[in-house]
Backbone as numpy.savetxt, mean C-alpha at the origin, in Angstrom:
# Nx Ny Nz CAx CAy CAz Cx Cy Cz
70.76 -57.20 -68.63 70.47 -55.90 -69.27 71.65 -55.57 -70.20
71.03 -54.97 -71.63 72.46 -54.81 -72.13 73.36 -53.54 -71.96
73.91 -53.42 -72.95 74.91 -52.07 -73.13 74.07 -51.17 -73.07
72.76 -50.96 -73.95 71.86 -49.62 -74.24 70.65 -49.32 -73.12
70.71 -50.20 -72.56 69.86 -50.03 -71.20 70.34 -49.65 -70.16
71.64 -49.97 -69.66 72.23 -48.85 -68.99 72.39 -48.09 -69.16
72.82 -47.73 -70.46 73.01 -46.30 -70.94 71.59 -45.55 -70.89
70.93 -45.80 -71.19 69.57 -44.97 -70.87 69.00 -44.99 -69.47
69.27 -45.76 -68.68 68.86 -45.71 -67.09 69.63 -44.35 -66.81
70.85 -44.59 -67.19 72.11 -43.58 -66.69 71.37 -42.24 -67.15
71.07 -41.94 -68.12 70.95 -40.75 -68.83 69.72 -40.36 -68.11
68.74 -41.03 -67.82 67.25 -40.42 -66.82 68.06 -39.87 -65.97
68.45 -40.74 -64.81 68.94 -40.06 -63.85 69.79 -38.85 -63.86
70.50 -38.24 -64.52 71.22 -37.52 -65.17 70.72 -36.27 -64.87
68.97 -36.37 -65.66 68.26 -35.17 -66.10 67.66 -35.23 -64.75
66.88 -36.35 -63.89 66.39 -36.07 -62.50 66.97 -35.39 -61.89
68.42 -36.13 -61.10 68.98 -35.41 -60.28 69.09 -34.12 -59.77
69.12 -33.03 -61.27 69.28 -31.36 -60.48 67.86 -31.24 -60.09
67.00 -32.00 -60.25 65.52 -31.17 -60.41 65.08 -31.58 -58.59
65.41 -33.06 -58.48 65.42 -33.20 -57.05 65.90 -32.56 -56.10
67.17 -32.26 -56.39 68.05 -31.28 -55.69 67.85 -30.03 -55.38
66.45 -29.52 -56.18 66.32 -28.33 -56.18 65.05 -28.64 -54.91
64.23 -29.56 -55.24 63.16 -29.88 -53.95 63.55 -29.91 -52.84
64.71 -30.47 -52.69 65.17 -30.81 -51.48 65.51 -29.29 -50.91
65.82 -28.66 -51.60 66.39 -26.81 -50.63 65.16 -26.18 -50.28
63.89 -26.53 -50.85 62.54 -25.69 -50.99 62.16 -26.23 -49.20
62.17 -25.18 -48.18 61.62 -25.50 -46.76 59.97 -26.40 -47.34
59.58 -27.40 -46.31 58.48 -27.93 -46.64 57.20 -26.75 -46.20
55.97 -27.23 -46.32 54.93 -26.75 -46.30 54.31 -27.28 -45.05
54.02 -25.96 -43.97 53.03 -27.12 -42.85 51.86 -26.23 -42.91
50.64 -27.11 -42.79 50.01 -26.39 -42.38 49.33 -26.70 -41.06
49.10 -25.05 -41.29 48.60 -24.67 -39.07 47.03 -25.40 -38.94
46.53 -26.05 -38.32 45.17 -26.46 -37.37 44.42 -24.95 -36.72
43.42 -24.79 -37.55 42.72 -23.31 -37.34 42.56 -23.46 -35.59
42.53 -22.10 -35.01 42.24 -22.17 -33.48 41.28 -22.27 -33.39
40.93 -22.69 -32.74 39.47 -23.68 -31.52 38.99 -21.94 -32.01
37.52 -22.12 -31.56 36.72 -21.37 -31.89 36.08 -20.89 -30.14
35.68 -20.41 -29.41 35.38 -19.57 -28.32 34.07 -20.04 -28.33
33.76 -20.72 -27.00 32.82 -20.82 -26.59 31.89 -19.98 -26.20
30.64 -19.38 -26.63 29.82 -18.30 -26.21 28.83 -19.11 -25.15
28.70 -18.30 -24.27 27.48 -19.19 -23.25 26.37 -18.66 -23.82
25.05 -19.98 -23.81 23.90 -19.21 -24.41 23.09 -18.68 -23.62
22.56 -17.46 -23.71 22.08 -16.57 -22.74 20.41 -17.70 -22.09
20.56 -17.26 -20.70 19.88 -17.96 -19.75 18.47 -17.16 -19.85
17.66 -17.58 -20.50 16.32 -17.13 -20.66 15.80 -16.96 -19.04
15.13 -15.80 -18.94 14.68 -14.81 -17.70 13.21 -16.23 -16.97
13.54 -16.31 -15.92 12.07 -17.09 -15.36 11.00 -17.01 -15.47
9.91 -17.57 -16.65 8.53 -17.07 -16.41 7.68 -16.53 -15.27
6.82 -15.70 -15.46 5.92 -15.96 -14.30 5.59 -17.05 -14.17
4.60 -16.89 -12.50 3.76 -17.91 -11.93 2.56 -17.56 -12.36
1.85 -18.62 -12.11 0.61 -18.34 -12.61 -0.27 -17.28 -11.53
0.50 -17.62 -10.36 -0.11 -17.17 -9.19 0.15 -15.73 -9.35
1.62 -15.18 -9.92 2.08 -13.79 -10.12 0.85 -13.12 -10.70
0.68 -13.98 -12.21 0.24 -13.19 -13.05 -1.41 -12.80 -12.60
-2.23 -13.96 -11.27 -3.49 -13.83 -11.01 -3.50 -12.95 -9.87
-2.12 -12.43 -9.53 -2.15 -11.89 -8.05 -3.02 -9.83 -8.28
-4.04 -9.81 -7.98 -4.75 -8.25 -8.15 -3.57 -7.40 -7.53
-3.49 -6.17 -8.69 -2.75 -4.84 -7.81 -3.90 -4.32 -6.74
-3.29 -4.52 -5.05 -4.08 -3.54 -4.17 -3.92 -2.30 -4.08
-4.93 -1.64 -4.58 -5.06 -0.24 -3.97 -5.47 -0.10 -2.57
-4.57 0.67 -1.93 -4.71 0.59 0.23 -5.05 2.03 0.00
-5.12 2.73 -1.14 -5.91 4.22 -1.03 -7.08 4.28 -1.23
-7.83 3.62 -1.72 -9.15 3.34 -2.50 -10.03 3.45 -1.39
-11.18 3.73 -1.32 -12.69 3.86 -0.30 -12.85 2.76 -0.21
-13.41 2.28 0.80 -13.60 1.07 1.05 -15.44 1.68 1.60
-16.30 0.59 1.24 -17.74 0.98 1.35 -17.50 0.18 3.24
-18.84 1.23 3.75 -19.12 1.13 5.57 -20.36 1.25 5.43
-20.76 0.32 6.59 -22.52 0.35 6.31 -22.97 2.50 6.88
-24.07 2.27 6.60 -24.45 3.65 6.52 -24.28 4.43 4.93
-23.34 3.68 4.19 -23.76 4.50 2.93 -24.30 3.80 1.84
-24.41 5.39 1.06 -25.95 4.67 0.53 -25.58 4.67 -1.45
-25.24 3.52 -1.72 -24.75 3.33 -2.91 -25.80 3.38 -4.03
-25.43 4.02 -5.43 -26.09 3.55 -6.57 -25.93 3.00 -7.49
-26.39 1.79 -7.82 -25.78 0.64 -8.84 -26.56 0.79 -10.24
-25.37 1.00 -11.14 -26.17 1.34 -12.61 -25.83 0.70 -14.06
-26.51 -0.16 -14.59 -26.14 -1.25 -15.50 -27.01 -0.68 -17.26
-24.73 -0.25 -17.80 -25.43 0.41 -18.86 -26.03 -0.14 -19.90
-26.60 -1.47 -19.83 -27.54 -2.38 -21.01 -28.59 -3.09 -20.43
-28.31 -2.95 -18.78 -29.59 -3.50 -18.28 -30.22 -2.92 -17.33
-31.03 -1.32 -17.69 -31.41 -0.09 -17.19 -32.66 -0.82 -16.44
-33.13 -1.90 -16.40 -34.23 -1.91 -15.64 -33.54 -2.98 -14.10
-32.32 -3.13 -14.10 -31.49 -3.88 -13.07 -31.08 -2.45 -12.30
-30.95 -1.31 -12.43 -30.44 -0.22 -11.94 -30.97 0.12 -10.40
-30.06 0.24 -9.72 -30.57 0.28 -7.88 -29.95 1.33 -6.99
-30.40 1.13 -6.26 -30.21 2.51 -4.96 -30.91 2.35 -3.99
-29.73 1.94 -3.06 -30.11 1.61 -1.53 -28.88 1.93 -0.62
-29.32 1.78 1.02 -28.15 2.03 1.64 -27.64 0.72 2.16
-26.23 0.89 2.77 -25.53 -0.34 3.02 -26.19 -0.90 4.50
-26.67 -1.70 5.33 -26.80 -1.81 6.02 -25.88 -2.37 7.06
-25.89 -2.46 8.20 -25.39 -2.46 8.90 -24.30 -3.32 9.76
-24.61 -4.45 8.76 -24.34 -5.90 8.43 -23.41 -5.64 7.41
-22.92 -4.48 6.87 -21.87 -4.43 5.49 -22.62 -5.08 4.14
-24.01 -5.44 4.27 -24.82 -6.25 3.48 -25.63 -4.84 2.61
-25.55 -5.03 1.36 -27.23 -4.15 0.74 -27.82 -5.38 -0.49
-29.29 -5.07 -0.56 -30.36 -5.65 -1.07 -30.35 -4.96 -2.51
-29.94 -6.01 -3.60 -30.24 -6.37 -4.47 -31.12 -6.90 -5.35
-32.35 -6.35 -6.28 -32.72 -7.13 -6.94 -32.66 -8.20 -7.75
-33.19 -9.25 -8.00 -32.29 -10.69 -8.88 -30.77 -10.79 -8.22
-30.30 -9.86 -7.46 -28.77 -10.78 -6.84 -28.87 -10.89 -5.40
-29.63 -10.14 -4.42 -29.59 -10.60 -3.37 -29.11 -9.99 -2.22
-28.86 -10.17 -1.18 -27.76 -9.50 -0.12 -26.21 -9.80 -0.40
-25.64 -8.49 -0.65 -24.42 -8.81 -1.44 -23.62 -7.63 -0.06
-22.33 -9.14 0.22 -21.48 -8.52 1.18 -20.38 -7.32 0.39
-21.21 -6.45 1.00 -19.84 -4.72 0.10 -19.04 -4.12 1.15
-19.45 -4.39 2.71 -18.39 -3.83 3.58 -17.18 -4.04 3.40
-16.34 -2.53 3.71 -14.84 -3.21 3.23 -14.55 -3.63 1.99
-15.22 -3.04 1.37 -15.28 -3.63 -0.22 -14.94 -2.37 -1.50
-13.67 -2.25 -2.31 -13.67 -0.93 -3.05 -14.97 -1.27 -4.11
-15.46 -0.05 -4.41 -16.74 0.32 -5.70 -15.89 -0.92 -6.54
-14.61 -1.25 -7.05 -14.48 -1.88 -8.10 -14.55 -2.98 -7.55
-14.41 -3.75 -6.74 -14.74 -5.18 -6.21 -16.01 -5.48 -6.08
-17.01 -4.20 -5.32 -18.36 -4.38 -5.36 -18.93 -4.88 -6.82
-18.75 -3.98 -7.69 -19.36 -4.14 -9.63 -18.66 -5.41 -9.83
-17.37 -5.93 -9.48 -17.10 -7.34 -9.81 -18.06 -8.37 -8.87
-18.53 -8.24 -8.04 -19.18 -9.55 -7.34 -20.41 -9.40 -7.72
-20.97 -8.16 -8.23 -22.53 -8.25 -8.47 -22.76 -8.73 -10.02
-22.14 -8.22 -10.80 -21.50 -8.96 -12.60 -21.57 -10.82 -12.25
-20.30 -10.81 -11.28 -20.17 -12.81 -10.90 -21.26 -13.08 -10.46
-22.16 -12.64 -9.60 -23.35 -12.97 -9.27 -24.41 -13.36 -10.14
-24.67 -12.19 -10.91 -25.81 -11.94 -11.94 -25.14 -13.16 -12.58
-24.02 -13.33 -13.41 -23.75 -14.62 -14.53 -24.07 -15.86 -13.56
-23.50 -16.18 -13.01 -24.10 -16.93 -11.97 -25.19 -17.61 -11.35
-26.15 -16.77 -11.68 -27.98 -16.86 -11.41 -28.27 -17.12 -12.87
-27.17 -16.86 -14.06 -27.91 -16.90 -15.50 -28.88 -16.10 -15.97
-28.80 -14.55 -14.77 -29.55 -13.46 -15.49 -28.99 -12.27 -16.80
-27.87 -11.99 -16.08 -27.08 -11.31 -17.43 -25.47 -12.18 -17.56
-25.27 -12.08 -18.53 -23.82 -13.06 -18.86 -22.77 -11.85 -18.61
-22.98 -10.46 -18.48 -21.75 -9.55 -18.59 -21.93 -8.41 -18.22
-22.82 -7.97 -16.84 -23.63 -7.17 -17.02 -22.33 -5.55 -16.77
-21.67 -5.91 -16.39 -20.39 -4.74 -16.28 -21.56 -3.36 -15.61
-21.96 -3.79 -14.67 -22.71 -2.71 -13.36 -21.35 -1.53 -13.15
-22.54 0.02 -13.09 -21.17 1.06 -12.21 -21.68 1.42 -11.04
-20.52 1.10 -10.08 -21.46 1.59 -8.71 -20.74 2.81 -8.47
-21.40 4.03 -7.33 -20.64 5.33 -7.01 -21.85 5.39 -5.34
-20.93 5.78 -4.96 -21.25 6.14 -3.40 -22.29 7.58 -3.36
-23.02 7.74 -3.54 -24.05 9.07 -3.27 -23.95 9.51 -2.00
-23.79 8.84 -0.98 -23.74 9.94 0.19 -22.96 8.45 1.03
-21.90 9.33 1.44 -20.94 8.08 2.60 -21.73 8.60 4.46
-21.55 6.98 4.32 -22.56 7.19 6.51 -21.68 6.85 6.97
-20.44 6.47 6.51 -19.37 5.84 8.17 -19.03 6.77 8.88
-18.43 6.49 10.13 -17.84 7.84 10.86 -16.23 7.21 11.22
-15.76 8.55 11.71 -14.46 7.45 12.59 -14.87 8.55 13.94
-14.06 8.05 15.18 -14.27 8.29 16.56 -13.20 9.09 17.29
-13.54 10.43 17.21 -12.16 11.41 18.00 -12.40 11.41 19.33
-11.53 10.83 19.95 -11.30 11.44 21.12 -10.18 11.69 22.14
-10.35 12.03 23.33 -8.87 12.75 23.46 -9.35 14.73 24.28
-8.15 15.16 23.53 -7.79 16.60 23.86 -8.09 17.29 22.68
-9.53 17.21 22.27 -10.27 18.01 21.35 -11.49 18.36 21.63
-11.72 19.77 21.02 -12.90 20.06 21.87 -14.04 19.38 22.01
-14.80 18.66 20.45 -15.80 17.98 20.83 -15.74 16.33 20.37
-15.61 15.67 21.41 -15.11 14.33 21.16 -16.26 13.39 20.65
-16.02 13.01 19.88 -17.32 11.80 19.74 -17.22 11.55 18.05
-18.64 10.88 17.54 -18.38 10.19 16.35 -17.76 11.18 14.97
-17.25 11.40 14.28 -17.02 12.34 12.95 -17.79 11.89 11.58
-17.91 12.64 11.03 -18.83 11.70 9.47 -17.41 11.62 8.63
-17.34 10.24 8.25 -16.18 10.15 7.44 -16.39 10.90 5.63
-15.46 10.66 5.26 -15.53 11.39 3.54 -14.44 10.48 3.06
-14.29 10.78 1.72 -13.35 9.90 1.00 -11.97 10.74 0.94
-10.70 9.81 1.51 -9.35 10.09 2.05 -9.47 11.44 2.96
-10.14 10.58 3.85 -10.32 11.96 5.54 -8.54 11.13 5.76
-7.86 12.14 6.38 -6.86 11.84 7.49 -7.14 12.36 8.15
-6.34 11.73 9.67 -6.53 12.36 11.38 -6.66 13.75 11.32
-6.07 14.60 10.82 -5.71 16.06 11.08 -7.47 16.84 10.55
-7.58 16.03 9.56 -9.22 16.47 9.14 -10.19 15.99 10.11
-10.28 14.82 10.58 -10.47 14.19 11.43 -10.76 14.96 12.81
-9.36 15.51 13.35 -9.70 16.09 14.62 -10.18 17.63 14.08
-10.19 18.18 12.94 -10.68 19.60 12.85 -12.27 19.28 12.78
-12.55 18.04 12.33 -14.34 18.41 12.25 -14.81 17.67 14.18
-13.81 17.42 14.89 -13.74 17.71 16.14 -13.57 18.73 16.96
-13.60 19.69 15.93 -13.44 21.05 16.96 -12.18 21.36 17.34
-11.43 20.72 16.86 -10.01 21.35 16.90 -9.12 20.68 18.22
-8.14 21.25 18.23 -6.81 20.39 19.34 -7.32 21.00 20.84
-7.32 21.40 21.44 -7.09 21.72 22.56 -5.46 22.57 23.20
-5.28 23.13 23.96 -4.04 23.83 24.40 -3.58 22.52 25.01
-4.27 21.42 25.35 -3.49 20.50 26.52 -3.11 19.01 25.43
-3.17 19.74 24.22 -2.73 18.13 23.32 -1.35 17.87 23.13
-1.08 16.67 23.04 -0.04 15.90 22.75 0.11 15.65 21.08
0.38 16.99 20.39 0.24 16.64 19.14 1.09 15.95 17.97
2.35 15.86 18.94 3.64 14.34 18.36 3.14 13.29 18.08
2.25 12.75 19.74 1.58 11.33 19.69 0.55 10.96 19.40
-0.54 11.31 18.58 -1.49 11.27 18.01 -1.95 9.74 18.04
-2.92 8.85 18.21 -2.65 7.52 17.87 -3.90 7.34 17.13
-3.71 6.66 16.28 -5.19 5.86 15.17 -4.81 4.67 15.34
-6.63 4.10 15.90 -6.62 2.50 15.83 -7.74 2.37 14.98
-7.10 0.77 14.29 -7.94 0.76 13.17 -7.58 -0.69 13.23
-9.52 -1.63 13.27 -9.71 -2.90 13.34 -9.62 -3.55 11.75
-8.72 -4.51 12.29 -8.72 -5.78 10.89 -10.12 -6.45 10.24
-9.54 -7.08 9.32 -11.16 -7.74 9.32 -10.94 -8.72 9.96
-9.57 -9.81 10.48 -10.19 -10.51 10.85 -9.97 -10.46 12.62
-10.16 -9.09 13.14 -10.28 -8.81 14.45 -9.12 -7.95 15.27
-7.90 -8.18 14.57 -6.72 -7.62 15.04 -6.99 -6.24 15.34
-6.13 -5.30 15.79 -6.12 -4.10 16.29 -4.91 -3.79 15.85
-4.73 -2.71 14.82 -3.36 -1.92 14.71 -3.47 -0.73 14.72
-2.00 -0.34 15.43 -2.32 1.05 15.82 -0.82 1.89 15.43
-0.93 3.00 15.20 -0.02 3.58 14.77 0.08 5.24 15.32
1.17 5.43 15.82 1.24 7.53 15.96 1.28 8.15 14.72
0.65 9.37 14.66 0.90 10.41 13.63 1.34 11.59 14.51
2.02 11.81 14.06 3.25 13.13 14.42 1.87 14.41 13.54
0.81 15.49 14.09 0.03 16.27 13.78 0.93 17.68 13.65
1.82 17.90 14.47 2.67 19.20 14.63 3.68 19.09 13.62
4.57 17.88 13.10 5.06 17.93 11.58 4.33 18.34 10.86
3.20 17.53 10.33 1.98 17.72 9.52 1.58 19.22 9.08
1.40 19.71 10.27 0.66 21.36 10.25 1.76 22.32 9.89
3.14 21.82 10.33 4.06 23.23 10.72 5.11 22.88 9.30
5.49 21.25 8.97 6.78 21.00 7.91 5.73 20.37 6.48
4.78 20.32 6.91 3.53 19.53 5.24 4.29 18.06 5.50
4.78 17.80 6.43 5.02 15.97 6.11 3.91 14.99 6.51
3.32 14.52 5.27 2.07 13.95 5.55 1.90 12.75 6.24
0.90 12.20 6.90 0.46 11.32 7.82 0.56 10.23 7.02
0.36 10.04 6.10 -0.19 8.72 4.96 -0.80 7.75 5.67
-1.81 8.32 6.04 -3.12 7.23 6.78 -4.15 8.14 6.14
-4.52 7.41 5.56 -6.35 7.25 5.33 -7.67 6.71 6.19
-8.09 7.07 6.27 -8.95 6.79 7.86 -9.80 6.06 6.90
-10.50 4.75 7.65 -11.29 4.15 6.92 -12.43 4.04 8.45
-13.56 3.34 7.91 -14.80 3.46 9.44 -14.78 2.76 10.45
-15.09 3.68 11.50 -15.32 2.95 12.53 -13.86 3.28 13.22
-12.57 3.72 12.77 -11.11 4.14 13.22 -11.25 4.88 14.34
-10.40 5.19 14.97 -10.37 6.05 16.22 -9.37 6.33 16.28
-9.23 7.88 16.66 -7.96 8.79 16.85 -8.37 9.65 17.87
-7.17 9.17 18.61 -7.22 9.54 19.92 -6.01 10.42 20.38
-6.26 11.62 20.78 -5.30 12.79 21.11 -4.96 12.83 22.59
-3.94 12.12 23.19 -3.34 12.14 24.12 -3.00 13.94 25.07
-3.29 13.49 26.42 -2.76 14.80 26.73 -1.21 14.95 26.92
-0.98 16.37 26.70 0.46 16.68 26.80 1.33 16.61 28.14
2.67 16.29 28.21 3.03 16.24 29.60 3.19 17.17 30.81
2.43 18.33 30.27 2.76 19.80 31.16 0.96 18.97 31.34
-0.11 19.26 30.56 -0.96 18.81 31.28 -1.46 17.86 32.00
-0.45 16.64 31.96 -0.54 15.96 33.00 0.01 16.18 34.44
1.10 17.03 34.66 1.63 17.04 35.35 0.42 18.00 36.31
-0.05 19.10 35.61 -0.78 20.03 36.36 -2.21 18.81 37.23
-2.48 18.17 36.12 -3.77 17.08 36.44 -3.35 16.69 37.64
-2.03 16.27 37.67 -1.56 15.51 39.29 -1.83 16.38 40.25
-1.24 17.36 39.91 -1.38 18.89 41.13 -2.82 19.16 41.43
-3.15 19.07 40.82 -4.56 19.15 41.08 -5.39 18.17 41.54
-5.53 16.70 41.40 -5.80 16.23 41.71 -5.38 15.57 43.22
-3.89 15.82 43.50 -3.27 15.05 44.78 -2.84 16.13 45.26
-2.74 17.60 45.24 -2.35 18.43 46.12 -3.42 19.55 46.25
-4.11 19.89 45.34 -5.38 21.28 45.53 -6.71 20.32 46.13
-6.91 19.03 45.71 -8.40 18.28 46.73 -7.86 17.55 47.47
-6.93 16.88 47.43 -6.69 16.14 48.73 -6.05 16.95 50.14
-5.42 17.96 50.12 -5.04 18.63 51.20 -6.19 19.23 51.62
-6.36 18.99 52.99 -7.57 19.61 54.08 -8.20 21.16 54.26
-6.77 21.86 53.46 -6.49 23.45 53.99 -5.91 24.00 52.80
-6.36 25.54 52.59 -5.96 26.01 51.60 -4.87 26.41 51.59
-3.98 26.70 50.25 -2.70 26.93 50.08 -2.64 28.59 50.34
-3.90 28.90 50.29 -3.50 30.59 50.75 -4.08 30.89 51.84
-3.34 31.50 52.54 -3.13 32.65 54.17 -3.06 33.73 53.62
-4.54 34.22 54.99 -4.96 35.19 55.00 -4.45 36.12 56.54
-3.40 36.78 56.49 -3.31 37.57 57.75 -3.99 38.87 57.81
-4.52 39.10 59.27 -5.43 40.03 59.64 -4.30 41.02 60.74
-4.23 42.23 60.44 -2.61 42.97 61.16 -3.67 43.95 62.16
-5.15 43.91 62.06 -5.61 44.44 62.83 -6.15 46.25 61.90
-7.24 46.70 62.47 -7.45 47.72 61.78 -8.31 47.37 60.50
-8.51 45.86 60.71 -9.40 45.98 59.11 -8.92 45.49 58.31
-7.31 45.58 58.00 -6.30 45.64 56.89 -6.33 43.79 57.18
-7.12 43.38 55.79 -6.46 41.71 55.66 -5.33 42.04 54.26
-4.13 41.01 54.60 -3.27 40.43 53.10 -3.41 39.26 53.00
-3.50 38.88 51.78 -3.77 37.48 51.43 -2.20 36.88 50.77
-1.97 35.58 51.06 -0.93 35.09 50.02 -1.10 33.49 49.34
């Protein structure tokens, strides 16, 4: 290399140098890695129904339930010559034209119009016949007896409770047990359940029985424990003792006292 080529190497560097020097004081540049971002959980969608949920009927346990003895009228508003009126017989069965003996015991008015509708489509007489049935005169009874005056069958009505119950019995008696009240009332499929109604809350605080008497029920009014106790006395000490509990002394002169 000659003379003039060093000299010009020399002279670059010259002019570099401060400019480097100045880079070198400048702090470097970092850059930051953005923060992670927050995991959101994704919300847990709620469990469908079942199919079974969605087919399961709301029961009404207040609703009338039809008892043979009454006497229903079935009325079909497009097919006026299907329209009927008969009573339930005794069998929980009534006679139907084009549908037949149709089981309605134990059955609410709205279950009845559903099985006679499934029926009719069914036979392929009407495809929809949407029948209204209404009870014209109810025949069930329920059965008081007990410590009321007149014990025996009652004519039921729609939402009779016990307390109505024992008034179209003639009322309580002085010798009732009106705490323990008991209603039995048969299952359909035979069971027996039975339950107390407290009648003296009922009458004196309005706290209601929430029993609905349905047919054929029985409420039975227990006697009270003062009248049992007298029943004993009477029965094991006024007839079974030989001799009466009252003496009669005679002091002479005529003069009897009795005690």
């Amino acid at each position: 290399m000659g003379r003039y080529g060093l000299a010009t190497i020399a002279a670059v560097l010259a002019l570099v140098s401060p400019t480097m020097d100045a880079l070198a004081q400048v702090a470097p540049i970092v850059r930051t890695p953005p923060a992670p971002r927050a995991m959101v959980a994704a919300p847990v969608p709620a469990p469908a129904p079942t199919a079974a949920a969605l087919a399961a009927p709301v029961v009404d346990r207040t609703a009338y339930r039809i008892a043979p003895g009454d006497e229903l009228a079935i009325s079909f508003p497009y097919n006026a010559e299907l329209d009927h009126a008969g009573p339930v017989g005794p069998d929980g069965r009534i006679a139907i034209p084009l549908v037949g003996n149709v089981p309605v015991g134990g059955r609410t008015i709205d279950e009845v119009a559903a099985l006679i509708s499934a029926d009719l489509r069914r036979q392929g007489v009407v495809e929809d016949a949407r029948p209204t049935v209404a009870v014209r005169q109810y025949g069930g009874v329920v059965y008081v007896g007990g410590e009321v005056r007149q014990p025996g069958p009652v004519k039921l009505t729609a939402t009779m409770d016990p307390m109505q119950a024992v008034i179209g019995a003639g009322g309580l008696l002085d010798t009732a047990r009106t705490r323990k009240v008991v209603v039995i009332h048969r299952n359909p499929d035979g069971s027996i359940a039975q339950r107390q109604v407290d009648l003296k809350a009922y009458t004196k605080s309005g706290i209601a029985t929430g029993i609905d008497l349905q047919s054929q029920d029985i409420v039975f009014v227990p006697r009270s424990s003062i009248a049992e106790a007298n029943l004993w006395i009477d029965q094991h000490i006024n007839k079974l003792l030989p001799f009466s509990r009252s003496l009669n002394y005679n002091l002479g002169g005529g003069a009897v006292f009795g005690r």
